[in-house]
C-alpha positions in Angstrom: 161.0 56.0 145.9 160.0 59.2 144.9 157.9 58.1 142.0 156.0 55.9 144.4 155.3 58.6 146.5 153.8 60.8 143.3 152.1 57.7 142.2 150.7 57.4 145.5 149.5 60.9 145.9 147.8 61.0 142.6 146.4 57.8 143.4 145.0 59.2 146.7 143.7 62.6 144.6 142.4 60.0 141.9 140.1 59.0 144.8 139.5 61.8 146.9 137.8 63.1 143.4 135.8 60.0 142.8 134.2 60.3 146.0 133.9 63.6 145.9 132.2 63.4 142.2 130.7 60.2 143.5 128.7 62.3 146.3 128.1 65.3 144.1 126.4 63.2 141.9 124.5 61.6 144.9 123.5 65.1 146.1 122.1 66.0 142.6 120.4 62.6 142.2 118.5 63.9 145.3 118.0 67.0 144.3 116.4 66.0 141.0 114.6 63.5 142.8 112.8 66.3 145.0 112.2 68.9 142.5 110.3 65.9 140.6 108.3 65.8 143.3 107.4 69.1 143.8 106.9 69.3 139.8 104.3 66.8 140.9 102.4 68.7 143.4 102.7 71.9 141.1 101.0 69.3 137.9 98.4 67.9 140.0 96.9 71.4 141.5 97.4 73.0 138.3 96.1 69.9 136.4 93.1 69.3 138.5 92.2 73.2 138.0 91.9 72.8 134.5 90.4 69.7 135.0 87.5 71.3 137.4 87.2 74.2 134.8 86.6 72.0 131.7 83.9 70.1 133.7 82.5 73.3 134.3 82.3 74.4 130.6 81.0 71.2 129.3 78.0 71.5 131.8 77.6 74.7 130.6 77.4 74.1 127.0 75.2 71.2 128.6 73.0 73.9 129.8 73.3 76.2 126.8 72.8 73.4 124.2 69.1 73.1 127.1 68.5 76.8 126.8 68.5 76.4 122.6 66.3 74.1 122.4 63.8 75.4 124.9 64.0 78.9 122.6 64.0 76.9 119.2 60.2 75.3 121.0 59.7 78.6 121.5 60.0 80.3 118.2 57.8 77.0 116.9 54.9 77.3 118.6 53.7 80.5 117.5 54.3 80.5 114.2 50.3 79.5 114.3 49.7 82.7 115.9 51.4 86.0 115.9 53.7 86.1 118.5 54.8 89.4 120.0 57.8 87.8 121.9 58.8 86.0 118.9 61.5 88.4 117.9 62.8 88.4 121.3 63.1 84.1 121.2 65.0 84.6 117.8 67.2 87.4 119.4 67.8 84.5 122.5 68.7 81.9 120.5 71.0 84.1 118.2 73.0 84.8 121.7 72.8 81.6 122.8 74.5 80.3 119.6 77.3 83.3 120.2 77.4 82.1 123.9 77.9 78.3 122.5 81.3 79.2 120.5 82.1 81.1 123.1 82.5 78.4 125.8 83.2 75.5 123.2 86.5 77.6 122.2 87.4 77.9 125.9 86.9 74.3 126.2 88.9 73.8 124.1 91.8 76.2 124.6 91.7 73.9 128.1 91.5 71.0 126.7 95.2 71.9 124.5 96.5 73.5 128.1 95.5 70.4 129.3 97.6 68.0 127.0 100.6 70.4 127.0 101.2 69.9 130.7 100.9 66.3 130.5 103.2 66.3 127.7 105.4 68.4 130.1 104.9 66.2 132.7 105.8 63.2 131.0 109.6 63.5 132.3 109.0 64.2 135.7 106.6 60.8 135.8 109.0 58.4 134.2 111.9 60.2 136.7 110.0 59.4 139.9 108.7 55.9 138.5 111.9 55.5 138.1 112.7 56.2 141.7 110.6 53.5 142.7 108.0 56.7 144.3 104.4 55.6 143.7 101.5 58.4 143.3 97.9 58.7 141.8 97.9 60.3 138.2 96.7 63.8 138.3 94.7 62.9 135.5 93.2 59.9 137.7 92.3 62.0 140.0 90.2 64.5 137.6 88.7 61.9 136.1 87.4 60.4 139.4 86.4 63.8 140.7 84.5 64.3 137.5 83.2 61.0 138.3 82.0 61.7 141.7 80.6 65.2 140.9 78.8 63.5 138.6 77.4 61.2 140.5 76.4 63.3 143.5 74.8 65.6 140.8 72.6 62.3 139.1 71.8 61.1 143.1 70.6 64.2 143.8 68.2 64.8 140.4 67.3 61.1 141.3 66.1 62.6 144.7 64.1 65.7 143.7 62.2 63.1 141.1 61.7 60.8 143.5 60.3 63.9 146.1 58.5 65.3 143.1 57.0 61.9 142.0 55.6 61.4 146.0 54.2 65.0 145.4 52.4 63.6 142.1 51.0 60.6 143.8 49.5 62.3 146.9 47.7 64.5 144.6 46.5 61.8 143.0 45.5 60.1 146.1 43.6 63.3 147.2 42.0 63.4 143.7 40.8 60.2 144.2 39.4 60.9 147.9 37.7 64.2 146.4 36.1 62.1 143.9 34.9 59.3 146.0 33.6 61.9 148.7 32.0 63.9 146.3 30.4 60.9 144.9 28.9 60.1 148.8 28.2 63.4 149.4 26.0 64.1 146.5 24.4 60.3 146.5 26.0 60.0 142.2 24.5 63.2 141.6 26.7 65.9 139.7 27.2 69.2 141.3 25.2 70.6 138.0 22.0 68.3 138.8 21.6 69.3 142.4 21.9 72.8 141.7 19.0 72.7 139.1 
């Protein structure tokens, strides 16, 4: 009898530390779960910053690689003549070459900071697929921002052409009225042959 007591009370421990390891375990599944997903919130704002200051430096380098070519024109066109600014084109374009390295090495130091934290990431996504918790890629969503910026920014170009190419074709239009007025005014006569 007394060994089916001890049995029976280690038994009963036996459980009582299951279901205690049991809902330890549960607890830390849940805490896991949630720092995951605050990993996530901390990868996407981080993620998206570096996204939104690449796609800064590659329209700079856009705008640089502009700014060379407008000083290289520069520096060709008056080698016909002697050009007293010419020395201040070559000194341009020598800083915008300096300027060029410059952001293409910051680019690129984003670009690796970039693919380290979705290398770091990489856990924390297969833990919360796992889970069964859906979310949009952080790297989704800089790539449709990029996207959209984009767009608004080629929309917008498309707009001021469009206003500018109105402009073009009013003037034209006057031009044309000028013409045919002056014609009527001066019976086909040129300005020059009324006036002598």
């Amino acid at each position: 009898r007394c060994s089916g007591m001890v049995e029976e009370f280690v038994a009963e421990s036996c459980s009582a530390i299951k279901a205690r390891h049991d809902k330890t375990g549960d607890e830390l599944a849940e805490l896991r779960l949630q720092v995951h997903q605050e990993y996530l919130e901390g990868f996407r704002r981080l993620y998206k910053n570096l996204g939104q200051l690449g796609y800064q430096k590659e329209k700079r380098l856009e705008e640089n690689d502009r700014q060379i070519r407008k000083s290289h024109i520069q520096l060709e066109f008056p080698i016909e003549k002697v050009d007293p600014n010419a020395k201040k084109h070559s000194d341009l374009k020598k800083e915008l070459y300096k300027l060029r390295a410059q952001v293409e090495e910051e680019l690129e130091m984003l670009k690796d900071k970039m693919a380290q934290a979705l290398e770091m990431f990489g856990p924390t996504e297969d833990a919360l697929h796992q889970a069964g918790i859906e979310f949009v890629h952080p790297a989704e969503e800089v790539e449709d921002g990029n996207l959209n910026r984009r767009s608004k920014i080629v929309e917008y170009r498309a707009h001021l052409a469009k206003q500018e190419e109105v402009k073009i074709a009013a003037e034209r239009e006057e031009l044309k009225r000028t013409k045919v007025l002056q014609a009527q005014q001066y019976r086909g006569k040129t300005v020059q042959q009324i006036t002598e």
